[in-house]
C-alpha positions as CSV (number, residue, x, y, z in Angstrom):
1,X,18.3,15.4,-21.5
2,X,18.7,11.6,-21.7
3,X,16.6,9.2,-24.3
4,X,14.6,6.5,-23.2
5,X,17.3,4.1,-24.2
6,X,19.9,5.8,-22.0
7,X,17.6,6.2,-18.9
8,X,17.0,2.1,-20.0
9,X,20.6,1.7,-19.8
10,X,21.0,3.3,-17.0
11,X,18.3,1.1,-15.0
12,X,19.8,-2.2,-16.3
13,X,23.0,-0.8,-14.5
14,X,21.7,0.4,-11.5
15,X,18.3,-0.9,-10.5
16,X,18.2,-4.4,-12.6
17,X,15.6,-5.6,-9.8
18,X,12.6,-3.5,-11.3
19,X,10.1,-4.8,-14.2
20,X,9.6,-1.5,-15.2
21,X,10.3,-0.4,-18.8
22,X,10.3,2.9,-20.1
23,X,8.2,3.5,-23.2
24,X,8.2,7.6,-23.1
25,X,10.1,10.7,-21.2
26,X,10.3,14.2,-22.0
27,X,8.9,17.6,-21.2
28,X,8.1,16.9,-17.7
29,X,6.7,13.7,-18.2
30,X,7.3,9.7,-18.6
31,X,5.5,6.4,-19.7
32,X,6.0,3.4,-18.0
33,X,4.9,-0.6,-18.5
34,X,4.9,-2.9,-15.7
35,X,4.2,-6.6,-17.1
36,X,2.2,-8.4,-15.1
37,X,2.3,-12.3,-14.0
38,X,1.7,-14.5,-11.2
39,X,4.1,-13.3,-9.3
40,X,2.5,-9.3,-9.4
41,X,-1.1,-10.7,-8.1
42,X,-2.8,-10.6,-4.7
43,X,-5.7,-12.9,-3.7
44,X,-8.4,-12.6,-5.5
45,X,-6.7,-12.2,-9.2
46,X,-5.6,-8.3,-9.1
47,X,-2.3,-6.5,-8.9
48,X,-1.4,-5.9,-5.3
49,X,-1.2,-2.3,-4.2
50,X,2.5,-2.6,-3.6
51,X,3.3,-3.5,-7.4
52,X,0.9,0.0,-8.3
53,X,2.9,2.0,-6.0
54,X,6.1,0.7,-7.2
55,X,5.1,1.5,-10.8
56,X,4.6,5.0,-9.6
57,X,7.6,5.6,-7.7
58,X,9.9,4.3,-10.5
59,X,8.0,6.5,-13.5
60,X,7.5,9.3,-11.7
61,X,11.5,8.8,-10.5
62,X,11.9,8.3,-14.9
63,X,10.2,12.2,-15.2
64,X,12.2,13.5,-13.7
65,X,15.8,12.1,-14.6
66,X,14.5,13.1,-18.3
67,X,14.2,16.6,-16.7
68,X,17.0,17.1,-14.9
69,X,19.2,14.4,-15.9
70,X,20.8,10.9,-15.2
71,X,21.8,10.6,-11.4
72,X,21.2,8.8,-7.8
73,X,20.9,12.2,-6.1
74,X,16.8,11.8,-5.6
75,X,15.2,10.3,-2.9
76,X,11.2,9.7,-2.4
77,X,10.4,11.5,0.5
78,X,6.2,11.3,0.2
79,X,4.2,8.8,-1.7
80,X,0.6,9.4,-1.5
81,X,-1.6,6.3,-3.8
82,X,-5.6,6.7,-4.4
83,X,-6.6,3.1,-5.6
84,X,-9.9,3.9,-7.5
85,X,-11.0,0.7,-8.9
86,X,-9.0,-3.6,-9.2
87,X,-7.0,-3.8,-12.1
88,X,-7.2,-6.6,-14.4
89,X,-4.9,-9.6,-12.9
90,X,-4.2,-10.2,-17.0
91,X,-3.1,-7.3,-18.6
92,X,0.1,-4.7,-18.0
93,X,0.0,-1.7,-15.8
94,X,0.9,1.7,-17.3
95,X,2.1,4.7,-15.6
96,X,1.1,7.8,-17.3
97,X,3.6,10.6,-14.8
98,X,3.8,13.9,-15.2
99,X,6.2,16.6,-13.1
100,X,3.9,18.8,-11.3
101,X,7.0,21.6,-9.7
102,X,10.2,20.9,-10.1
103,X,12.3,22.9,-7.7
104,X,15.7,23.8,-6.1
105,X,15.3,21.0,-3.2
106,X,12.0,19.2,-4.1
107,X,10.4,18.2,-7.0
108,X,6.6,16.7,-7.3
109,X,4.4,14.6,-9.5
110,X,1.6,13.2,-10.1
111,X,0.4,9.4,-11.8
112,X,-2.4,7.9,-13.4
113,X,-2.2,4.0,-13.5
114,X,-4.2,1.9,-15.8
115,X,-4.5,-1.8,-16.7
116,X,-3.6,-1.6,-20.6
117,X,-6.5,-1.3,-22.8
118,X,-8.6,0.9,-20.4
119,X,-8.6,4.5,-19.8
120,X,-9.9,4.6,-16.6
121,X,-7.8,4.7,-13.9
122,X,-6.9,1.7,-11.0
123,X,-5.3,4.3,-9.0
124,X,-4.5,8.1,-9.0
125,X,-0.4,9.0,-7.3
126,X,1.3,11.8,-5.7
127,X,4.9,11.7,-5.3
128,X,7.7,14.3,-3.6
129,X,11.1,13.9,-4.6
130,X,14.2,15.8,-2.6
131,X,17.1,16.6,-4.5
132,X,20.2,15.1,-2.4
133,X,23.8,17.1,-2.2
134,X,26.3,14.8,-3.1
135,X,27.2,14.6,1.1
136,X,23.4,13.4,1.7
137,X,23.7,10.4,-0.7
């Protein structure tokens, strides 16, 4: 299964937009970091809910190409984000995923989200992934 630096690789190529960097995959699970800067904030001084769920979607979409490999053939079909408490405005989100059932046509996860430095969560995430034939790309 690919390496952290392959999956990195791979992003640079293919989603270059994201600020999510891969720390961790393997066994059915991923790390991801999301630095955080003016430009992630809402009013008020937090990280917007968009940036959190786009944190999710991208490590739980990590989990799983370190399960079943580099491709383009997964699509986010259901993204369902608890936000439990306002993350720090000053410090980096992490993504803590972890592949939950990983089937013939779907495959689902789950994420924690945390503001670095503090083990309690700013949001709790379910994601379901389809697996794409080649025709449905």
């Amino acid at each position: 299964m690919p390496t952290k630096e392959e999956l990195a690789a791979f992003f640079a190529a293919e989603f270059p937009q994201t600020k999510v960097t891969v720390e961790a995959v393997g066994g059915g699970a991923a790390r991801v970091r999301h630095a955080i800067g003016f430009d992630e904030l809402r009013p008020g001084g937090t990280v917007s809910g968009p940036v959190l769920m786009a944190v999710a979607d991208v490590g739980l979409y990590v989990a799983i190409l370190g399960e079943i490999g580099i491709t383009t053939d997964v699509a986010t079909t259901n993204l369902n984000t608890n936000f439990l408490r306002m993350p720090a405005g000053d410090r980096d989100i992490i993504g803590e995923c972890r592949l939950l059932k990983v089937g013939r046509t779907l495959i689902v996860g789950e994420v924690s989200l945390f503001s670095e430095g503090d083990d309690r969560p700013v949001a709790h995430v379910v994601g379901t992934y389809a697996r794409l034939s080649p025709k449905h790309a």
